[in-house]
N, C-alpha and C positions, 0 to 999 in steps of 0.2 A: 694461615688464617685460624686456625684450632688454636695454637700458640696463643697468637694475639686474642681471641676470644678469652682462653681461659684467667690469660693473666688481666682483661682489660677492667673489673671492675675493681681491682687493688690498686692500678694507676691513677695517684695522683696530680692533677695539674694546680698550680699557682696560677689564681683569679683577680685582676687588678682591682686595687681602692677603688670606688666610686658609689655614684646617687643614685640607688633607684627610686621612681617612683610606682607605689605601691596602691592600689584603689578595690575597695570592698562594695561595687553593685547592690548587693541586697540596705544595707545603710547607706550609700551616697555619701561616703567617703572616700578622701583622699591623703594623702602623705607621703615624705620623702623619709627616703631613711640614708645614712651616711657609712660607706662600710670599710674597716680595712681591708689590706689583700687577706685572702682566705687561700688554703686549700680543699679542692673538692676533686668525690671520682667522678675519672675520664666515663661510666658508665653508671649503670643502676646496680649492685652487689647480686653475683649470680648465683644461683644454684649449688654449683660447685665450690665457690667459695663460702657459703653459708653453710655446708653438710664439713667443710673441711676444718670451720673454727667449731660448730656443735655437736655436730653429727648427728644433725637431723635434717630432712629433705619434707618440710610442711608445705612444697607446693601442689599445685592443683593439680596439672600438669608437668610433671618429670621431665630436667632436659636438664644436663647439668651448663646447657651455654646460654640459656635463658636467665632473668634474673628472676631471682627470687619473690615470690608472692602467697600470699594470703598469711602473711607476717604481720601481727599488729606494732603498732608505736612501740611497745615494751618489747616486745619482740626484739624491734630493729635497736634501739639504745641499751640492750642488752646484751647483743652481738658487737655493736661500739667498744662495751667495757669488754669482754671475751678479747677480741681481736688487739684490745690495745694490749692487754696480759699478755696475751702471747706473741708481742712485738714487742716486750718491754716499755711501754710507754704508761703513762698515770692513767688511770679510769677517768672519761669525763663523767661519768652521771653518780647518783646517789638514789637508788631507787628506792623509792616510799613503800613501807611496811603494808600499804594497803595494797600494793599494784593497781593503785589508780593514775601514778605519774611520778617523775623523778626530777630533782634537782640537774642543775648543770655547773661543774667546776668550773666556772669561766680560766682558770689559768692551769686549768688540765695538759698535758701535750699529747691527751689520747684523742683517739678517734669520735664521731660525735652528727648527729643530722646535721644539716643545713639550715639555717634561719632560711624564712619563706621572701627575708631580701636576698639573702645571696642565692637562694632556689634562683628568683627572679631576673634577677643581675647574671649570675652565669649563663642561665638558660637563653636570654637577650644577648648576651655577645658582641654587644654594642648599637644593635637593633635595635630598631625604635618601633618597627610595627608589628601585628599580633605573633609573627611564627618569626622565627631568621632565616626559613626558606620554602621554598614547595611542600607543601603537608605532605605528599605521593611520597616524596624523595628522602625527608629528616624522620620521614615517622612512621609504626604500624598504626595502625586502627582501625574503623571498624570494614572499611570498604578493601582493604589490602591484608591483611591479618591473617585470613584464616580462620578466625573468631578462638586465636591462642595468642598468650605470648610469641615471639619470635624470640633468637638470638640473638645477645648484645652485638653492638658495632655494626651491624648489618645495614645499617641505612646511613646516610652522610651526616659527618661532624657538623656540628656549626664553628662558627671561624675562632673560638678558643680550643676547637678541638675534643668537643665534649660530645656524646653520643645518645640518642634516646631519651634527650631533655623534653622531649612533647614525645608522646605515646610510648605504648611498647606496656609501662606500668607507668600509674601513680605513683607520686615520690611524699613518702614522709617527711614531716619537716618539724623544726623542731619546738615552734609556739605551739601557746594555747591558742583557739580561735578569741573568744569571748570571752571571758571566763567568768563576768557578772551573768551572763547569759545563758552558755553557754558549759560552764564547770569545767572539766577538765579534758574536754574537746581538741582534739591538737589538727592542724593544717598540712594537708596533701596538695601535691601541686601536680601539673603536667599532661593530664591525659593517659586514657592507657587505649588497651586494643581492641576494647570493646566499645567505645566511643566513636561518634560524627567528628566532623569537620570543628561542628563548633564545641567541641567538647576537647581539645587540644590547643588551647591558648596560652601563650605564656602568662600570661592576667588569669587566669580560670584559677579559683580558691575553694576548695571543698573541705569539708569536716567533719570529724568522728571519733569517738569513743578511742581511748589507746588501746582497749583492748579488743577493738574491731579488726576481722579480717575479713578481708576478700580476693578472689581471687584474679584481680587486674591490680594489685595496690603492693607496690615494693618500698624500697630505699636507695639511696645512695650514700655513700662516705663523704665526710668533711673534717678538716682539721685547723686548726690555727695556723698561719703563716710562719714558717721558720721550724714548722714542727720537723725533726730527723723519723727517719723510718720509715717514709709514708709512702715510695718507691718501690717497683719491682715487685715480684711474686712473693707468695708466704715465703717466710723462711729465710730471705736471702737478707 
């Protein structure tokens, strides 16, 4: 189990093409979006693998089988470009001299956030209603938690195999929310452990400053389809 813990948020899985649809409550909007297959991690980027690409442990709570938190947007698309360097792979981002936000290489083969469809699309799993299973059972929060993070993988995959997609942390993503409105606001998805019932939806869209942190609010890995390298432990 330690094994699998450490290596689980470097695993990547192959996410198949498809449609989600995507709906913004506060505006009373709707849309569909169209997606290739993608790869995304099997978990949310842990502790341990966070100190082992920077060498630094910014969480609130210490656990190196936790995933990492209270990392902002830049934060997280900075460790992207880190991790791909030292996989050999091309940097996705181009970070703006301001550190108020970054470009994204679309034809990068590095590492990189998830569009808040394919957040949506993986985290769905072919599910169509609000969780893909028992909130008790896929998820920490706030009534089973502890009122900390837990350890990745600890609670049940959903049926692509994916871990900690509702609770545990917040998942950075890699839009702007608004950005007529909004500026340079970027989209968290998923719930974390400090949350109710109804604060763990796969629908649920929050937003915030890149360089906001807190300390329920992580990341996970994404990569393009067909990318090499995105398997197995550092290093191998």
């Amino acid at each position: 189990m330690d094994e699998f813990q450490e290596t689980l948020s470097l695993r990547m899985l192959t996410i198949p093409a498809g449609i989600v649809a995507l709906r913004d409550d506060r505006i009373q909007r709707r849309w569909d979006v169209a997606l290739e297959s993608y790869r995304i991690g099997a978990a949310p980027v842990t502790q341990a693998l966070y100190a082992e690409v920077t060498g630094s442990w910014p969480s609130s709570h210490v656990d190196a089988r936790c995933p990492v938190e209270s990392v902002s947007w830049l934060d997280a698309v900075a460790f992207c470009n880190q991790l791909s360097g030292k996989r050999g792979l091309t940097a996705a981002y181009v970070i703006h001299d301001d550190a108020q936000g970054a470009d994204l290489l679309a034809d990068a083969d590095g590492y990189r956030l998830p569009t808040e469809a394919e957040w949506e699309h993986a985290c769905r799993a072919g599910t169509r209603g609000p969780r893909y299973g028992d909130l008790g059972d896929i998820a920490w929060f706030a009534d089973n938690s502890g009122e900390r993070p837990q350890p990745v993988g600890g609670k049940q995959s959903n049926a692509w195999g994916l871990y900690d997609m509702l609770g545990n942390v917040w998942e950075w993503c890699s839009d702007q929310y608004d950005p007529q409105v909004y500026g340079a606001y970027r989209i968290f998805r998923g719930g974390g452990w400090a949350d109710g019932e109804r604060g763990c939806l796969a629908t649920n869209r929050r937003r915030s400053h890149p360089t906001f942190r807190i300390d329920d609010l992580g990341f996970r890995l994404c990569a393009n389809a067909g990318v090499s390298g995105t398997d197995g432990r550092m290093g191998s």
